[in-house]
C-alpha positions as CSV (number, residue, x, y, z in Angstrom):
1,X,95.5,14.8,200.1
2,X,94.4,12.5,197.6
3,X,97.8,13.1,195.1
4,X,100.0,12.4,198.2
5,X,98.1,9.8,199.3
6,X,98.3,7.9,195.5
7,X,102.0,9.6,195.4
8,X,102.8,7.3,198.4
9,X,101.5,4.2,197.0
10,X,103.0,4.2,194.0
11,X,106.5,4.6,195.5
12,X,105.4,1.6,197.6
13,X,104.9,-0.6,194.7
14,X,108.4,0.5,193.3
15,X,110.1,0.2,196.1
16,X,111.3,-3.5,195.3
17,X,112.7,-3.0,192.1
18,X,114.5,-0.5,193.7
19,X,118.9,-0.8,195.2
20,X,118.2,-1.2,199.3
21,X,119.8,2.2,200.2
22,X,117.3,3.7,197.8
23,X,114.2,1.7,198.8
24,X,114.7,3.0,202.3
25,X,114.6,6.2,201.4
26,X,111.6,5.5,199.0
27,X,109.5,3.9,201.8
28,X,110.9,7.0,204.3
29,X,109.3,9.2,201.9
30,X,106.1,7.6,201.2
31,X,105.8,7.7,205.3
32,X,105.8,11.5,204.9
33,X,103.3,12.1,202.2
34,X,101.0,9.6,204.1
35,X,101.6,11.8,206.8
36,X,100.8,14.7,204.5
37,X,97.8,13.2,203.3
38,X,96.9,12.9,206.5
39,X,97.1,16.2,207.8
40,X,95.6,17.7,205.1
41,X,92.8,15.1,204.7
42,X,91.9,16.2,208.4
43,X,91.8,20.0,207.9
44,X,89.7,19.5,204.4
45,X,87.3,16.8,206.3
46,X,86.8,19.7,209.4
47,X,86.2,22.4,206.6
48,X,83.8,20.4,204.7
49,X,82.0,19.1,207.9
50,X,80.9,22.5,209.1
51,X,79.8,23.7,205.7
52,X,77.1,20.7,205.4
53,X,76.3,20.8,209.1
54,X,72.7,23.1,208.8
55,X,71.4,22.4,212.1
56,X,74.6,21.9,214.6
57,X,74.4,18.4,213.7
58,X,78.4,18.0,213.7
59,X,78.1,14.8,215.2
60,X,75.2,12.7,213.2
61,X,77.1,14.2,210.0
62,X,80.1,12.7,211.0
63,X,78.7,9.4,212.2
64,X,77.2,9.2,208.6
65,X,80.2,9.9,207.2
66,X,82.1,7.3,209.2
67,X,79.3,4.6,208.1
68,X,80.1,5.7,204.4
69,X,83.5,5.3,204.6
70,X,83.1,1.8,206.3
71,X,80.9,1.0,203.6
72,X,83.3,2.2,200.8
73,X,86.2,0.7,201.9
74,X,84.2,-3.0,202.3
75,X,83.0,-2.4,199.0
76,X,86.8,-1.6,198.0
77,X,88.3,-4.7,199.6
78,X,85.5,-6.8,197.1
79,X,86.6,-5.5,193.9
80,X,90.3,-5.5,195.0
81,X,89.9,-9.5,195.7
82,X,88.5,-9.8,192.0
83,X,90.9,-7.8,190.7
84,X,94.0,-9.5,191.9
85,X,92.3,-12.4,191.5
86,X,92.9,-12.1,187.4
87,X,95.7,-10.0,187.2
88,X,98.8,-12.0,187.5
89,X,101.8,-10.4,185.1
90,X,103.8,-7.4,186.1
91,X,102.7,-5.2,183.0
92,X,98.8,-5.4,184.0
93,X,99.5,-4.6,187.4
94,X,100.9,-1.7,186.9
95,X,98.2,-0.6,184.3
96,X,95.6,-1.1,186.3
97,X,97.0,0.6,189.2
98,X,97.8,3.7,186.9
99,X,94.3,3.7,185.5
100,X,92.3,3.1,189.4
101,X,94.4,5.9,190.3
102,X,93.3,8.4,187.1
103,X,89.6,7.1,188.0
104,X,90.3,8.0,191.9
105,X,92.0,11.4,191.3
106,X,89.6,12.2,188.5
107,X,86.4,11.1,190.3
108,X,87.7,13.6,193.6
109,X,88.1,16.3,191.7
110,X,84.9,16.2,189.9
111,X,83.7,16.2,193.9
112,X,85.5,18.9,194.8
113,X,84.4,20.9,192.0
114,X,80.4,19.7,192.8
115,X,80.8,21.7,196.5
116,X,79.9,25.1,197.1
117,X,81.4,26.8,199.3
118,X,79.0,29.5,200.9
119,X,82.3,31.4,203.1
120,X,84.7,33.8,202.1
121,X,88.6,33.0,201.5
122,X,91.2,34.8,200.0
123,X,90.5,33.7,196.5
124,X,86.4,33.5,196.5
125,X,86.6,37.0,197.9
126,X,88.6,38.5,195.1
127,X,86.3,37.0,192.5
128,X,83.3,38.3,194.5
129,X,84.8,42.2,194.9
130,X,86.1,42.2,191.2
131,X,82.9,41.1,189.6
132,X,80.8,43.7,192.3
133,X,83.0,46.6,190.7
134,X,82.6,45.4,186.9
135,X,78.7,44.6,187.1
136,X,77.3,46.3,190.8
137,X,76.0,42.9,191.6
138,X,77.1,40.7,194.1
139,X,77.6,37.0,192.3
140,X,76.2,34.1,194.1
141,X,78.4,31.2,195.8
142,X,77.7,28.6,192.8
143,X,78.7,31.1,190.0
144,X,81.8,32.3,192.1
145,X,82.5,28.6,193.1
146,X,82.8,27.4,189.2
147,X,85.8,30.3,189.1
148,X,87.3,29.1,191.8
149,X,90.8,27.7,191.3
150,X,91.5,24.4,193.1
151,X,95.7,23.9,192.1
152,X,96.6,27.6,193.0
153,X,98.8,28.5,196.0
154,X,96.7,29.5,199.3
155,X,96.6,33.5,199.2
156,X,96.8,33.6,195.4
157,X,94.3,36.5,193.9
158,X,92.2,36.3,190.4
159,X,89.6,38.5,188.7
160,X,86.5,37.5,187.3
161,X,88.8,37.2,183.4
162,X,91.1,35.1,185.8
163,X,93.9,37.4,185.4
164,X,96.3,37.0,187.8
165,X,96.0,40.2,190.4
166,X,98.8,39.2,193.0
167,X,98.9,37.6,196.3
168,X,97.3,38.2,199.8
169,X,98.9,37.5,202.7
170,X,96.8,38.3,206.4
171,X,98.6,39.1,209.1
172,X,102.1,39.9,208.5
173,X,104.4,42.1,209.9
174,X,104.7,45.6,208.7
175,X,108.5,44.9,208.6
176,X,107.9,42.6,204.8
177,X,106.8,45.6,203.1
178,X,110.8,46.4,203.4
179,X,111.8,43.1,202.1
180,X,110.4,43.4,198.7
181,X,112.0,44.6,195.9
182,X,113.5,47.6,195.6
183,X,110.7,49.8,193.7
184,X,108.8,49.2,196.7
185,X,111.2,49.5,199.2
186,X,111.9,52.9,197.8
187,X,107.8,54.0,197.8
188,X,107.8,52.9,201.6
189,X,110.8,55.2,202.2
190,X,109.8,58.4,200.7
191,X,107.7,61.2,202.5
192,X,104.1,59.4,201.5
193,X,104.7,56.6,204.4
194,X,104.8,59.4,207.2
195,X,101.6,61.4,205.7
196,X,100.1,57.6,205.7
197,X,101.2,57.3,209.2
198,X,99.4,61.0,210.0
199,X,96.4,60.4,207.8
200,X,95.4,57.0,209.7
201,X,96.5,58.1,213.3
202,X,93.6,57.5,215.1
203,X,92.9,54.1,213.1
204,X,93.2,51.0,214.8
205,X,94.7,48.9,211.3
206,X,96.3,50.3,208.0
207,X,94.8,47.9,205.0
């Protein structure tokens, strides 16, 4: 959320040095990752919100976290006001803007990485089952959490040696298996899919 949100504001400050049919494109484009940022913003904030919520206290925790916000953004407005207040040539604007947004994108990732997430996703369980069948133990949520890979695509699968092991996707059609490639395709068409078929028949799911 954060890199389309920064992403957006940079092509706002090019936008005047750029030809008019470009800068409307520009400032159309910076619309949608603000949009973006938005939506993902919102699904992170929900996901994070429930996690810290210990005692169903959803709405206190997001009162605080309004009040913060507030705060931060009075706070922001201060040092903005001083800031443009002594930077006046083209050359300085544009380093400090690259260098608050390094310190902003830098500072959010080293929050991310401070979270612990104490559910399961695709990723966190992967770690989890690969170290249980190395060691017999069960890792905790901070030791799996420091493994964790933030830039990864959703579904992506990794071992405790970060090896890549593939990619999970939950609740697809049966039909995809047919649509991979064709060493696949020609396992799914041999004999060993009907004895599969017979072998789980009174199963409610094939994994």
């Amino acid at each position: 959320a954060d890199i389309f949100n920064d992403s957006a504001m940079i092509l706002d400050c090019l936008s005047p040095a750029l030809p008019k049919q470009i800068r409307v494109v520009a400032l159309c484009f910076s619309g949608s990752l603000r949009a973006l940022c938005g939506v993902a913003a919102g699904g992170a904030k929900a996901a994070l919100s429930i996690h810290f919520a210990k005692a169903n206290n959803v709405g206190d925790l997001n009162a605080k976290d309004s009040s913060q916000e507030t705060v931060i953004g009075l706070l922001g407005m201060l040092a903005g006001s001083f800031v443009v207040s002594h930077v006046t040539s083209r050359g300085a604007t544009w380093i400090f803007l690259i260098l608050l947004i390094a310190i902003h994108l830098a500072t959010n990732y080293l929050a991310v990485r401070a979270v612990t997430m104490n559910s399961f996703n695709r990723q966190r369980l992967s770690l989890v089952y690969s170290s249980y069948r190395r060691t017999g133990i069960i890792d905790s949520p901070r030791n799996t959490s420091k493994r964790e890979r933030i830039f990864t695509k959703g579904g992506r699968l990794f071992d405790e040696t970060d090896t890549n092991l593939g990619f999970c996707d939950i609740g697809s059609s049966f039909s995809l298996l047919f649509q991979e490639n064709n060493r696949q395709r020609s396992i799914l068409e041999s004999s060993r899919l009907a004895d599969l078929f017979t072998l789980y028949a009174n199963e409610k799911y094939i994994l």
